[in-house]
mmCIF file as gemmi writes it, N, C-alpha and C atoms, coordinates in Angstrom:
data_model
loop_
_atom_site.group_PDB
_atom_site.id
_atom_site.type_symbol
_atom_site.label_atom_id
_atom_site.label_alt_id
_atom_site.label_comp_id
_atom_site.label_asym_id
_atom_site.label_entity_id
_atom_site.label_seq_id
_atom_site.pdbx_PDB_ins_code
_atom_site.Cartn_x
_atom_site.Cartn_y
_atom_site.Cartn_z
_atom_site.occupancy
_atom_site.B_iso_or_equiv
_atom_site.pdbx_formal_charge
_atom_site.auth_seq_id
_atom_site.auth_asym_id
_atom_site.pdbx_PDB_model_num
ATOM 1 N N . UNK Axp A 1 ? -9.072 11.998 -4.041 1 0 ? 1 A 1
ATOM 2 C CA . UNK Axp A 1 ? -8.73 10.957 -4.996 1 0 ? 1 A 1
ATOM 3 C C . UNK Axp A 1 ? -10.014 10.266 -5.429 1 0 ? 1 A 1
ATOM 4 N N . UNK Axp A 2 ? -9.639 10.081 -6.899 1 0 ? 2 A 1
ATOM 5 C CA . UNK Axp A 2 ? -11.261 9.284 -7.187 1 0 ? 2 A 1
ATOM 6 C C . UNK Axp A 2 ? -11.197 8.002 -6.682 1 0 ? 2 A 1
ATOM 7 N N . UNK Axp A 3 ? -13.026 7.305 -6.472 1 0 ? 3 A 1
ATOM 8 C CA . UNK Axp A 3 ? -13.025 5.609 -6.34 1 0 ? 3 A 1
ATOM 9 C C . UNK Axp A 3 ? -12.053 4.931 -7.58 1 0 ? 3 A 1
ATOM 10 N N . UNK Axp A 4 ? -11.594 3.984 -6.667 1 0 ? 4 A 1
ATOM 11 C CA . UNK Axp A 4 ? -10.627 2.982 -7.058 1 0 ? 4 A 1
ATOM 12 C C . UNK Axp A 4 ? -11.406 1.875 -6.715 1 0 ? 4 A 1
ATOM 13 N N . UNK Axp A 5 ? -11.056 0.614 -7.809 1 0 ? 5 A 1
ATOM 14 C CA . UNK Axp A 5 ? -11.631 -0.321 -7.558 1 0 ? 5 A 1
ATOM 15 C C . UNK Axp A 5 ? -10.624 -1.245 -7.192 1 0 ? 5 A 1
ATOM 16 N N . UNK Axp A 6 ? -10.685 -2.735 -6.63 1 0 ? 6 A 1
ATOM 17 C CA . UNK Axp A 6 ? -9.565 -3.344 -5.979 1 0 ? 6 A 1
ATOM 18 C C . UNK Axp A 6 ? -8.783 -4.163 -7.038 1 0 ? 6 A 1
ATOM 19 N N . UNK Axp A 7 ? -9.474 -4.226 -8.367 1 0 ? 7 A 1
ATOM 20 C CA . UNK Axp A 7 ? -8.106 -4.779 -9.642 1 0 ? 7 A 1
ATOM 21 C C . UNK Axp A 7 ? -7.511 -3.636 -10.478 1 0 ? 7 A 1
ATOM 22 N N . UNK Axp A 8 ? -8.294 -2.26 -9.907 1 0 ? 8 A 1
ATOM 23 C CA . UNK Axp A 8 ? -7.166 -1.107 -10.259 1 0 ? 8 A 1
ATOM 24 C C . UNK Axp A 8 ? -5.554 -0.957 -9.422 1 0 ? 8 A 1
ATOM 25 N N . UNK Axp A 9 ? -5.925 -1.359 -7.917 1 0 ? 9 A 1
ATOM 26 C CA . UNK Axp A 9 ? -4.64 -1.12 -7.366 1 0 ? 9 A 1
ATOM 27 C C . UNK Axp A 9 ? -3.002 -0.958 -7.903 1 0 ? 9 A 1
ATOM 28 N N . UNK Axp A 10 ? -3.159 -2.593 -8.32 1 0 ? 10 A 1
ATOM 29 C CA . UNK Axp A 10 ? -2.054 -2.967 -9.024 1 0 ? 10 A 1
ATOM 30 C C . UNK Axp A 10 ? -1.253 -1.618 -10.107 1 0 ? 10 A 1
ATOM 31 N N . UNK Axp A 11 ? -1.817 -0.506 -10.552 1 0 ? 11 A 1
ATOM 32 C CA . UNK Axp A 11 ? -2.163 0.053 -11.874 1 0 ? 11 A 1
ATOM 33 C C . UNK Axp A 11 ? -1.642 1.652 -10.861 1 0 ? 11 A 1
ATOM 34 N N . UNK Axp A 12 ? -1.238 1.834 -9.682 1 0 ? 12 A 1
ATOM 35 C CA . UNK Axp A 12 ? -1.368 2.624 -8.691 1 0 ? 12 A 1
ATOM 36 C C . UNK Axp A 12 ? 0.209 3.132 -8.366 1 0 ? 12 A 1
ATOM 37 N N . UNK Axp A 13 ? 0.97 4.044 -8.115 1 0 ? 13 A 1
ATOM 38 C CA . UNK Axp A 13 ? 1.988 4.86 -7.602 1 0 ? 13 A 1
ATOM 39 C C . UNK Axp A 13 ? 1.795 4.556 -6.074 1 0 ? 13 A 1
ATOM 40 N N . UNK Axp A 14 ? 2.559 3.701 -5.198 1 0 ? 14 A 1
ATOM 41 C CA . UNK Axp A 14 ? 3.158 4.145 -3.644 1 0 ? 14 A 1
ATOM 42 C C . UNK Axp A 14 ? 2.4 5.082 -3.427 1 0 ? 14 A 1
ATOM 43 N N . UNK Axp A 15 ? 2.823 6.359 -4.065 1 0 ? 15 A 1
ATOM 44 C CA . UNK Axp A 15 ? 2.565 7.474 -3.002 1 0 ? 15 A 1
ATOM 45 C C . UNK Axp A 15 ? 0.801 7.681 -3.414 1 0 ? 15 A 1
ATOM 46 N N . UNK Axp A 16 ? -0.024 7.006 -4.476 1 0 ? 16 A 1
ATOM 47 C CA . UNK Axp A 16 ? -1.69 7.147 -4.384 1 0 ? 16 A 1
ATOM 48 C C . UNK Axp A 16 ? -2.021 6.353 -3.619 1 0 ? 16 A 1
ATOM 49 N N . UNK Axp A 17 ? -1.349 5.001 -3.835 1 0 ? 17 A 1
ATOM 50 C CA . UNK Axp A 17 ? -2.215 4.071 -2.375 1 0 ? 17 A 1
ATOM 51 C C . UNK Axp A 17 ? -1.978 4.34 -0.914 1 0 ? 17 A 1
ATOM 52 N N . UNK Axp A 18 ? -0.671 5.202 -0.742 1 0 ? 18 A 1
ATOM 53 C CA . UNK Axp A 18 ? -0.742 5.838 0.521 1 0 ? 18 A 1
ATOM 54 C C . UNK Axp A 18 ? -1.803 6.68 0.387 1 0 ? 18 A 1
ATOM 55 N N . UNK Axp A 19 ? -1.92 7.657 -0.357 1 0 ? 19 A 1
ATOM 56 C CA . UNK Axp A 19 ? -3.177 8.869 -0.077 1 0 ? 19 A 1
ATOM 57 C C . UNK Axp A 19 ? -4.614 8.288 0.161 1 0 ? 19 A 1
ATOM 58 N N . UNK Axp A 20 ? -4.533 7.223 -0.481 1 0 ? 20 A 1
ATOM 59 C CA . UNK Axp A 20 ? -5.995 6.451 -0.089 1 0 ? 20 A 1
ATOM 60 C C . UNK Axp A 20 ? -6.24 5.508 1.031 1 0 ? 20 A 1
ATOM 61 N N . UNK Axp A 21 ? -4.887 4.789 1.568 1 0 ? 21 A 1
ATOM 62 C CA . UNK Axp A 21 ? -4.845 4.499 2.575 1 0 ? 21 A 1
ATOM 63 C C . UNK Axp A 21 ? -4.804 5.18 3.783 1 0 ? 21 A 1
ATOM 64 N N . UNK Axp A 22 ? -4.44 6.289 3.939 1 0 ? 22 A 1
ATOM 65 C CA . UNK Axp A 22 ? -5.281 7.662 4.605 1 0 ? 22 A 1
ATOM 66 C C . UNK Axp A 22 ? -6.331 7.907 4.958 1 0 ? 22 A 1
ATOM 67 N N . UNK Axp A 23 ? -6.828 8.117 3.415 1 0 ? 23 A 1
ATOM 68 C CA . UNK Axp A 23 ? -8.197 8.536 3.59 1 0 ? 23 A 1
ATOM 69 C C . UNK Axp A 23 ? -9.372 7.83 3.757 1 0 ? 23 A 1
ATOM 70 N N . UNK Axp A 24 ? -8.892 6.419 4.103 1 0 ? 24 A 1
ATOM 71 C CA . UNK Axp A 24 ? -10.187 5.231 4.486 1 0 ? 24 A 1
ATOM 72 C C . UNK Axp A 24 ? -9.553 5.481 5.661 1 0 ? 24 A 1
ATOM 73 N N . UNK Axp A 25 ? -8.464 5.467 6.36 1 0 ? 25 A 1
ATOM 74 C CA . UNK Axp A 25 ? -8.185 5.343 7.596 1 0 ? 25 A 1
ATOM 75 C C . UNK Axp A 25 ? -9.417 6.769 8.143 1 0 ? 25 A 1
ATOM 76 N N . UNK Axp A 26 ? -9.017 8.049 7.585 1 0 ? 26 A 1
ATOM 77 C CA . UNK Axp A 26 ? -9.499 8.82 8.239 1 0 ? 26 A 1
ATOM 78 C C . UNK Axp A 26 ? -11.159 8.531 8.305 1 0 ? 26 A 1
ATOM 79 N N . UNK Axp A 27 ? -11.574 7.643 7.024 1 0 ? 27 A 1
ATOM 80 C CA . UNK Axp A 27 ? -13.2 7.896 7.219 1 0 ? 27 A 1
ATOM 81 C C . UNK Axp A 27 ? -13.384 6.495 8.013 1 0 ? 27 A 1
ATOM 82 N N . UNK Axp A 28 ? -12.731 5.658 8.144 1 0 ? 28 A 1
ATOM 83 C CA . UNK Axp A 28 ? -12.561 5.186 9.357 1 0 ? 28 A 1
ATOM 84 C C . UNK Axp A 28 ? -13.134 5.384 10.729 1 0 ? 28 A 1
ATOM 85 N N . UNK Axp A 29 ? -12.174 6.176 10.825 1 0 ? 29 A 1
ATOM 86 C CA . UNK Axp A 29 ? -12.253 7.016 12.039 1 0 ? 29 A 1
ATOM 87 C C . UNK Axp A 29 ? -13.873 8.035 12.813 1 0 ? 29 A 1
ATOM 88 N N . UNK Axp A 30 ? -14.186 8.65 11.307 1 0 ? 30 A 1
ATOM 89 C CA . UNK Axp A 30 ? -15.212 9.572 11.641 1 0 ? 30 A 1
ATOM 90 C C . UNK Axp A 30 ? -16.53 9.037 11.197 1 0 ? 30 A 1
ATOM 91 N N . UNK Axp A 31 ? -16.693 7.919 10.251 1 0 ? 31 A 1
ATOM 92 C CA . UNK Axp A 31 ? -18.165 7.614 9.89 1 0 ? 31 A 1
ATOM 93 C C . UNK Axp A 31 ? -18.243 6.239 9.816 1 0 ? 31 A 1
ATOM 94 N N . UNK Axp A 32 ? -17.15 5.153 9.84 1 0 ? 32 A 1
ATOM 95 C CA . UNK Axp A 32 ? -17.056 3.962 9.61 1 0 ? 32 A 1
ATOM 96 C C . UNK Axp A 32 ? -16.543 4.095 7.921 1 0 ? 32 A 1
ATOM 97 N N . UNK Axp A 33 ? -16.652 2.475 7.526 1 0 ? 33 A 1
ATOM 98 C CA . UNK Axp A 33 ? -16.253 1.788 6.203 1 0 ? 33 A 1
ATOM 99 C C . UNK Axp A 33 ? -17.559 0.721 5.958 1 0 ? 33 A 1
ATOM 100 N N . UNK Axp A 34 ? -17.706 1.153 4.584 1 0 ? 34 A 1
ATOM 101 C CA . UNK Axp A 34 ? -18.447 -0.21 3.994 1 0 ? 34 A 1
ATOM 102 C C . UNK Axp A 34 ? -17.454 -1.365 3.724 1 0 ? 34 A 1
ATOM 103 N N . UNK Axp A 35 ? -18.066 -2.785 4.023 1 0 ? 35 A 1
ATOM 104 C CA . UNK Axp A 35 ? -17.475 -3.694 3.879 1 0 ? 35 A 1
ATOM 105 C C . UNK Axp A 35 ? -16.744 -3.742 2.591 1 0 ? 35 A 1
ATOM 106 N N . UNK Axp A 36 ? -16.827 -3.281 1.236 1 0 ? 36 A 1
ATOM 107 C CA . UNK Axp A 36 ? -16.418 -2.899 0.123 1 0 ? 36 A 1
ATOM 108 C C . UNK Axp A 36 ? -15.027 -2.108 0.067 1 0 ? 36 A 1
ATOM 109 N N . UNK Axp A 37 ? -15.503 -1.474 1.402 1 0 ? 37 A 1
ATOM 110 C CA . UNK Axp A 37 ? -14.097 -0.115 1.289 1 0 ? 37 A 1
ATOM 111 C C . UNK Axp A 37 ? -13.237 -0.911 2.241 1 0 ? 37 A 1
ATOM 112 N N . UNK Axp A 38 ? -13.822 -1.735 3.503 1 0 ? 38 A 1
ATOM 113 C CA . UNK Axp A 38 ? -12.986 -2.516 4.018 1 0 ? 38 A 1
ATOM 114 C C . UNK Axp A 38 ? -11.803 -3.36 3.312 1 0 ? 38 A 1
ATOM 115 N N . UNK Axp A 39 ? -12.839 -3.692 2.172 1 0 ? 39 A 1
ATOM 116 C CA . UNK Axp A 39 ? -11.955 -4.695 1.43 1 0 ? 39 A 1
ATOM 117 C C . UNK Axp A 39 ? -10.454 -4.4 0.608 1 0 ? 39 A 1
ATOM 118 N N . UNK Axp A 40 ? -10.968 -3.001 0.476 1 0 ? 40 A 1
ATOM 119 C CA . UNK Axp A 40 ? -10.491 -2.459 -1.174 1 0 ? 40 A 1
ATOM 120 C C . UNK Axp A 40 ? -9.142 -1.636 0.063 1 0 ? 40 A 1
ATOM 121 N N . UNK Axp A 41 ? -9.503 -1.313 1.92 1 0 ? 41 A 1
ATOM 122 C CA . UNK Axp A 41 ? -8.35 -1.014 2.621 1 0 ? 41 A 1
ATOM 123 C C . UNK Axp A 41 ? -7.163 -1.875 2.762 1 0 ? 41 A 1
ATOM 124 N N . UNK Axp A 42 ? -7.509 -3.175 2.775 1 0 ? 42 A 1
ATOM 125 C CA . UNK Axp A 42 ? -6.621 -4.205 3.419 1 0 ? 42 A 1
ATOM 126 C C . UNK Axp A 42 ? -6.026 -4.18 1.833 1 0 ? 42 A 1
ATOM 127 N N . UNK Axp A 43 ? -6.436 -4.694 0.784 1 0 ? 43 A 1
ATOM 128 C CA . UNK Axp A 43 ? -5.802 -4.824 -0.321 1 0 ? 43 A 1
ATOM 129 C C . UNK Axp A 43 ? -4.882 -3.874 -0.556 1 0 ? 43 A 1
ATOM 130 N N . UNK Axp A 44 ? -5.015 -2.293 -0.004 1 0 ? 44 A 1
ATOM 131 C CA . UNK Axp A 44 ? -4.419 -1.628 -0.519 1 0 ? 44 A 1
ATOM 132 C C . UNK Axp A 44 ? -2.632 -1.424 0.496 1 0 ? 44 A 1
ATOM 133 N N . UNK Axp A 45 ? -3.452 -1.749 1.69 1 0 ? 45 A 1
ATOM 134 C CA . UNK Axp A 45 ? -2.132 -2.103 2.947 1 0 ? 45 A 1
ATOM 135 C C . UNK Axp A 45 ? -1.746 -3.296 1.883 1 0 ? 45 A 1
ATOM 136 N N . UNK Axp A 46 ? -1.879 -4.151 1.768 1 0 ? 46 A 1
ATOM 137 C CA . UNK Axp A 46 ? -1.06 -5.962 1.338 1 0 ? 46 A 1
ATOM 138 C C . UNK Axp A 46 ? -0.531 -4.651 0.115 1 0 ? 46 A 1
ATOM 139 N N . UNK Axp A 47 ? -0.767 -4.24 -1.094 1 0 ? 47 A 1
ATOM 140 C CA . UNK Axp A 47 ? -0.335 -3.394 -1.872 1 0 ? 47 A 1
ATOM 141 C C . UNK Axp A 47 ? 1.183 -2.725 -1.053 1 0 ? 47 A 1
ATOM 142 N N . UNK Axp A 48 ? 1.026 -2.005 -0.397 1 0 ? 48 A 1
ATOM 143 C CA . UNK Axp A 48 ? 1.933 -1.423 0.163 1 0 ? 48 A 1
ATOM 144 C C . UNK Axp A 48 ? 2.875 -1.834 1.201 1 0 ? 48 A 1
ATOM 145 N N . UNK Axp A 49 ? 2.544 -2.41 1.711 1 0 ? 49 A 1
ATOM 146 C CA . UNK Axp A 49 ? 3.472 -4.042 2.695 1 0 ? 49 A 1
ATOM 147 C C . UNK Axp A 49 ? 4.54 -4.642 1.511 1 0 ? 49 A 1
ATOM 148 N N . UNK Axp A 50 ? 4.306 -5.309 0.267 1 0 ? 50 A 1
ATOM 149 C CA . UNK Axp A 50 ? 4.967 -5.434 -0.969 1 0 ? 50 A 1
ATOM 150 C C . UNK Axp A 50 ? 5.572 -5.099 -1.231 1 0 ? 50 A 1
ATOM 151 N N . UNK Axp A 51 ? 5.099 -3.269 -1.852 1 0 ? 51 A 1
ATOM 152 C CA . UNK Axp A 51 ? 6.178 -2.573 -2.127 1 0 ? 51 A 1
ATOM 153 C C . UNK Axp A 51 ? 7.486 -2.406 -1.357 1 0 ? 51 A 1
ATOM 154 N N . UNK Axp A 52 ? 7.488 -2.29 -0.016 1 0 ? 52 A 1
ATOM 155 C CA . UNK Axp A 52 ? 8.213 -2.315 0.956 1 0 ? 52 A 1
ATOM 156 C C . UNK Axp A 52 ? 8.528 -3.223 0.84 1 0 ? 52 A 1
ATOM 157 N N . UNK Axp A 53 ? 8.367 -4.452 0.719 1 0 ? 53 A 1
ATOM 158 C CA . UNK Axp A 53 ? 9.435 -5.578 1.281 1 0 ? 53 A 1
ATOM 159 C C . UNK Axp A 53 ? 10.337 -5.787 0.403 1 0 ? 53 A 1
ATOM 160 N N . UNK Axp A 54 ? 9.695 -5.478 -1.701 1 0 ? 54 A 1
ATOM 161 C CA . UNK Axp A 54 ? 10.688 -5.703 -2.839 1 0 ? 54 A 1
ATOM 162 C C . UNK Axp A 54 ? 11.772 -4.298 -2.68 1 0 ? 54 A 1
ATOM 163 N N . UNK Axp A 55 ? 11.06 -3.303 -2.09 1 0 ? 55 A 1
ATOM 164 C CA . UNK Axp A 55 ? 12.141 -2.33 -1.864 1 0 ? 55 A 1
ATOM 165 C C . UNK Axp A 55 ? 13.238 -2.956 -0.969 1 0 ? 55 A 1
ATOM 166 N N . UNK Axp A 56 ? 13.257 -3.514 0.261 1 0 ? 56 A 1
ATOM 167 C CA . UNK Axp A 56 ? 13.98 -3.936 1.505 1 0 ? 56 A 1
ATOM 168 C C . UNK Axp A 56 ? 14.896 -5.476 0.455 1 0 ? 56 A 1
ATOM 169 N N . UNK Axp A 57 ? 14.376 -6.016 -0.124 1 0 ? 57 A 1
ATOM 170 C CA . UNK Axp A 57 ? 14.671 -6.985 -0.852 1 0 ? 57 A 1
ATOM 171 C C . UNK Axp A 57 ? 15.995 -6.728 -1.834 1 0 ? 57 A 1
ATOM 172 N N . UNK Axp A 58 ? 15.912 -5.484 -2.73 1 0 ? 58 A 1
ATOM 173 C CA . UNK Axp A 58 ? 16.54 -4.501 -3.496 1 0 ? 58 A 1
ATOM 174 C C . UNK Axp A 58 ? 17.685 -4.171 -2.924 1 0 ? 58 A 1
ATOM 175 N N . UNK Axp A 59 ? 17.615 -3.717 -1.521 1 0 ? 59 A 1
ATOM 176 C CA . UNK Axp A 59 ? 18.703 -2.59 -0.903 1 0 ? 59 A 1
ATOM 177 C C . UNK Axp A 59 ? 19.764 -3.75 -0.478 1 0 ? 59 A 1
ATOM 178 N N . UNK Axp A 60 ? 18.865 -4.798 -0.088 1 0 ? 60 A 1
ATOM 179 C CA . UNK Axp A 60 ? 19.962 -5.603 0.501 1 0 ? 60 A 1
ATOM 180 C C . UNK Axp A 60 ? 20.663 -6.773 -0.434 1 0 ? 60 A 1
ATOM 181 N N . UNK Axp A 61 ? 19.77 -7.179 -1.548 1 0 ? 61 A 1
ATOM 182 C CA . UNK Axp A 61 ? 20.797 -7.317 -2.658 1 0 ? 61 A 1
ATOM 183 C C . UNK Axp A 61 ? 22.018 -6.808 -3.322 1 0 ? 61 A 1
ATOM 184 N N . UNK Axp A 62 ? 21.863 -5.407 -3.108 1 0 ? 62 A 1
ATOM 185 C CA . UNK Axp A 62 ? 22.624 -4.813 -3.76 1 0 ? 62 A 1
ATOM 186 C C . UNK Axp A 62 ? 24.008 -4.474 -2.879 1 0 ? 62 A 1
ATOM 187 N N . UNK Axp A 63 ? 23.81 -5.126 -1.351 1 0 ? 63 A 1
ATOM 188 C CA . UNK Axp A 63 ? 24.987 -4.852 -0.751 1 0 ? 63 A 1
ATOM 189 C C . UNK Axp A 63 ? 25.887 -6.592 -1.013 1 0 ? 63 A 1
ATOM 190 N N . UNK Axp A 64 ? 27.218 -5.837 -0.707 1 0 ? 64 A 1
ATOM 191 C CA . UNK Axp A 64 ? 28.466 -6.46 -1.345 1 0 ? 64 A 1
ATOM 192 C C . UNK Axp A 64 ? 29.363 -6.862 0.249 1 0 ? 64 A 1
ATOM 193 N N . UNK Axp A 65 ? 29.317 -7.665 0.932 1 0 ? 65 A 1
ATOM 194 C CA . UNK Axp A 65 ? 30.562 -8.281 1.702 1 0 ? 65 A 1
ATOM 195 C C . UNK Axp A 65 ? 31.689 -7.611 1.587 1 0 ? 65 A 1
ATOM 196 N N . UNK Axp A 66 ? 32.773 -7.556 2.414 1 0 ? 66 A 1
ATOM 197 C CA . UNK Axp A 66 ? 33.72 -7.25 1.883 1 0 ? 66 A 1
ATOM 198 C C . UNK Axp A 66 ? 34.909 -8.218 2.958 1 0 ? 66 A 1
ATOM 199 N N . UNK Axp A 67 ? 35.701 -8.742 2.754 1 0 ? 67 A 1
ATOM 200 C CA . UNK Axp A 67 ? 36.692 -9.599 3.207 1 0 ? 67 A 1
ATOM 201 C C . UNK Axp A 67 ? 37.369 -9.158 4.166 1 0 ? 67 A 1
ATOM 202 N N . UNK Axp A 68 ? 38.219 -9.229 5.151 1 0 ? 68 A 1
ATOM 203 C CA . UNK Axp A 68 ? 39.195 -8.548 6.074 1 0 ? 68 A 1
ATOM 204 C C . UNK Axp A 68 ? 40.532 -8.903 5.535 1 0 ? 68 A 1
């Protein structure tokens, strides 16, 4: 995936900020993060934490009570 900058996010598909949230995790892992990429990780988790919660927000709006 190409560099992304952190006021592109917003502009981003779920399933790209997962692939990039990956792939800082993985370089993470094997070489470190520049404080830059640090930044542009957490933004992209808070990005995706969001999505999830307006999804969780959605599902449970849409449920209906029902009386006995």
């Amino acid at each position: 995936m190409k560099d992304i900058k952190i006021e592109d996010i917003k502009n981003l598909s779920i399933d790209e900020v997962t692939i990039k949230i990956n792939e800082l995790y993985k370089k993470s892992k094997e070489e470190g993060l520049s404080e830059e990429e640090k930044e542009l990780q957490g933004e992209l988790r808070k990005r995706y934490i969001d999505a999830v919660k307006g999804n969780l927000r959605a599902q449970l709006s849409g449920i209906e009570y029902k009386k006995k």
